[in-house]
C-alpha positions in Angstrom: 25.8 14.7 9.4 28.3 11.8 9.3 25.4 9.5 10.2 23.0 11.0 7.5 25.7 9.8 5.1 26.5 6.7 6.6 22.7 5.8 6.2 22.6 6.9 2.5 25.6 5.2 1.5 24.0 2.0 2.7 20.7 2.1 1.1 22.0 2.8 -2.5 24.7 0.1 -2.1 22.1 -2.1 -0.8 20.0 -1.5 -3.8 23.1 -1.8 -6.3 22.5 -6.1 -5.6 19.2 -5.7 -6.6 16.5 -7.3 -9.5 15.7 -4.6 -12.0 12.4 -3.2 -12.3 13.6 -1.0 -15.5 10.9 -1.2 -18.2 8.8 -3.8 -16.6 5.0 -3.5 -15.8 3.0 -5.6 -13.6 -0.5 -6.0 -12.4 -2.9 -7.8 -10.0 -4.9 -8.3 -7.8 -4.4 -8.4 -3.8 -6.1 -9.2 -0.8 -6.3 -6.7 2.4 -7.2 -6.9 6.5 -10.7 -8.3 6.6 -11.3 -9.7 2.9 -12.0 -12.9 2.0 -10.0 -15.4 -0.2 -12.5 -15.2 -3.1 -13.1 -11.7 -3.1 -9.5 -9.7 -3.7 -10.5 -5.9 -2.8 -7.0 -4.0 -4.3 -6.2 -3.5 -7.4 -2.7 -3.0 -8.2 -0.2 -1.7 -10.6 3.6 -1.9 -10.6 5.5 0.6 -13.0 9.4 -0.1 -13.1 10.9 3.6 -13.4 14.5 2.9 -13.0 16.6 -0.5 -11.5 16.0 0.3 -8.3 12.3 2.2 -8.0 9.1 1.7 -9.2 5.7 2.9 -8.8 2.7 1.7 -7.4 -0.7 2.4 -8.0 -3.4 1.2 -6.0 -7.2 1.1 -6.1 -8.8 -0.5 -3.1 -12.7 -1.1 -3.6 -14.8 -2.8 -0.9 -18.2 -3.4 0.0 -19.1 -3.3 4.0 -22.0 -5.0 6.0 -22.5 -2.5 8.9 -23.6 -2.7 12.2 -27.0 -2.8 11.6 -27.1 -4.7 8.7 -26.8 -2.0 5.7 -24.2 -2.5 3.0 -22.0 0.0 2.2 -18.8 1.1 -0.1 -15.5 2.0 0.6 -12.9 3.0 -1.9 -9.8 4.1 -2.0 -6.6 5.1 -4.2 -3.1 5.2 -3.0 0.2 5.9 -5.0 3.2 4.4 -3.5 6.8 4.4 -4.5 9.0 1.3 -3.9 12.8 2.1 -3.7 14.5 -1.4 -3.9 16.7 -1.9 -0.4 17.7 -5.6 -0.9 17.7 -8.7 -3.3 18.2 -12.1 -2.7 17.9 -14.2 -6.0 14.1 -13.6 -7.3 13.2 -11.7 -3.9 13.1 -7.7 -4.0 12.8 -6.2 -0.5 11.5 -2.6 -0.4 10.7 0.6 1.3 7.3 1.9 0.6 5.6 5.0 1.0 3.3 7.6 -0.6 -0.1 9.0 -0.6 -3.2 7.7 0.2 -7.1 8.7 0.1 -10.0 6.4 1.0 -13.5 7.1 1.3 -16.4 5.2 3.6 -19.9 5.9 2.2 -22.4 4.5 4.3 -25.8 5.2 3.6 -27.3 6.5 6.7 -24.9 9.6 6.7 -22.7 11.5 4.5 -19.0 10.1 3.2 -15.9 9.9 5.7 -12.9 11.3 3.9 -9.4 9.5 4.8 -6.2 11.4 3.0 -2.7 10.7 4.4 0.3 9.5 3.9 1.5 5.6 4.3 5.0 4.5 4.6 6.1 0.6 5.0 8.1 -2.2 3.8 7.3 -4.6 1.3 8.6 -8.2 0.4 7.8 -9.3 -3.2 9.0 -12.9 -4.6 9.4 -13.6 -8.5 8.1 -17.5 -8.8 9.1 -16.7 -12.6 9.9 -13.8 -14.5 6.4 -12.9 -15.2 4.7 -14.0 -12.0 5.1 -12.6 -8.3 3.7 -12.6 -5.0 4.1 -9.1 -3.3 3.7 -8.5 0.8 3.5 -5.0 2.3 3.0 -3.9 5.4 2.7 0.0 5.9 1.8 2.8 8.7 0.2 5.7 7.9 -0.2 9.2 9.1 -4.0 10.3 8.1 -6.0 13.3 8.2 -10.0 12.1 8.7 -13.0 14.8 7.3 -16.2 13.3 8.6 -19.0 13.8 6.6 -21.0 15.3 9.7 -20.1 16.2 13.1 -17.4 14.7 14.8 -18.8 11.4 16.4 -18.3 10.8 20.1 -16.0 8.1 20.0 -13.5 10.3 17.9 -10.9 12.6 19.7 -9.6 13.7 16.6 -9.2 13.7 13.3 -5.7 13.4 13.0 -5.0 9.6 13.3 -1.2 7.7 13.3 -1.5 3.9 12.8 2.0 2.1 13.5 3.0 -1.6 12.5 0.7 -4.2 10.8 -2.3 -1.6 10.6 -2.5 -2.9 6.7 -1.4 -5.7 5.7 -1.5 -6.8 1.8 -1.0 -9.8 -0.4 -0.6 -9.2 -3.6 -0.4 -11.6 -6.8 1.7 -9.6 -9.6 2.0 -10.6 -13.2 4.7 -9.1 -15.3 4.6 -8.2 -18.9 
């Protein structure tokens, strides 16, 4: 129990050093694992709640060339909430997590369902008061519904990813 406390103590006086988010509201634009620099595929929005935590929409759209040489869609929402942990001058360090769903809709078969829950850190740096550049790097816990049978290279449909499994770059302006 001591140690529970110990550990809360810390985060919310780490957070007491750090930039407010109170009434602000960004969006942008970011770029995930596998997209390109001229096509950003997320779509993000950052809603300052208190000084310390904010809010954070996501829409992730994506187009796929597959194996055999059909396109396809993927899309996604996500809603994540960043608690503040650290500042240092215009750079916000934070924890992440919330809730995810994605869906792959390739043609030949019916859509793969992806719902789950993501948890990370993210590092966002103010270049001014109106302009930022946000990186995240999450895990996530997700539960997979395949649109048919369960394919053979599948064991389950209960999947953890650990570490850098997505990785984000976000630019962020402020109004």
């Amino acid at each position: 129990m001591k140690k529970l406390f110990f550990v809360v103590v810390m985060l919310f006086s780490l957070s007491s050093f750090a930039r407010s988010m109170e009434g602000s509201l960004g969006m942008g634009i970011g770029w995930t694992n596998g997209s390109s620099l001229l096509n950003p595929n997320t779509y993000i929005t950052k809603i300052g709640i208190s000084p310390t935590f904010a809010l954070e929409p996501e829409l992730y759209l994506s187009a796929v060339r597959g194996t055999s040489g059909n396109a396809y869609t993927e899309y996604g929402l996500s809603l994540l909430l960043d608690f503040i942990m650290k500042e240092h001058e215009k750079t916000n360090v934070y924890f992440k997590g919330g809730l995810s769903l994605e869906v792959d809709n390739p043609p030949t078969a019916r859509a793969n369902t992806f719902w789950g829950f993501a948890f990370g850190f993210g590092i966002e740096h103010f270049i001014s008061d109106y302009f930022s550049i946000d990186l995240s790097a999450l895990s996530s816990y997700t539960v997979t519904s395949y649109g048919e049978e369960l394919p053979e290279e599948a064991s389950s449909p209960y999947n953890f990813y650990l570490g850098n499994g997505n990785i984000r770059i976000s630019a962020l302006w402020y109004y």
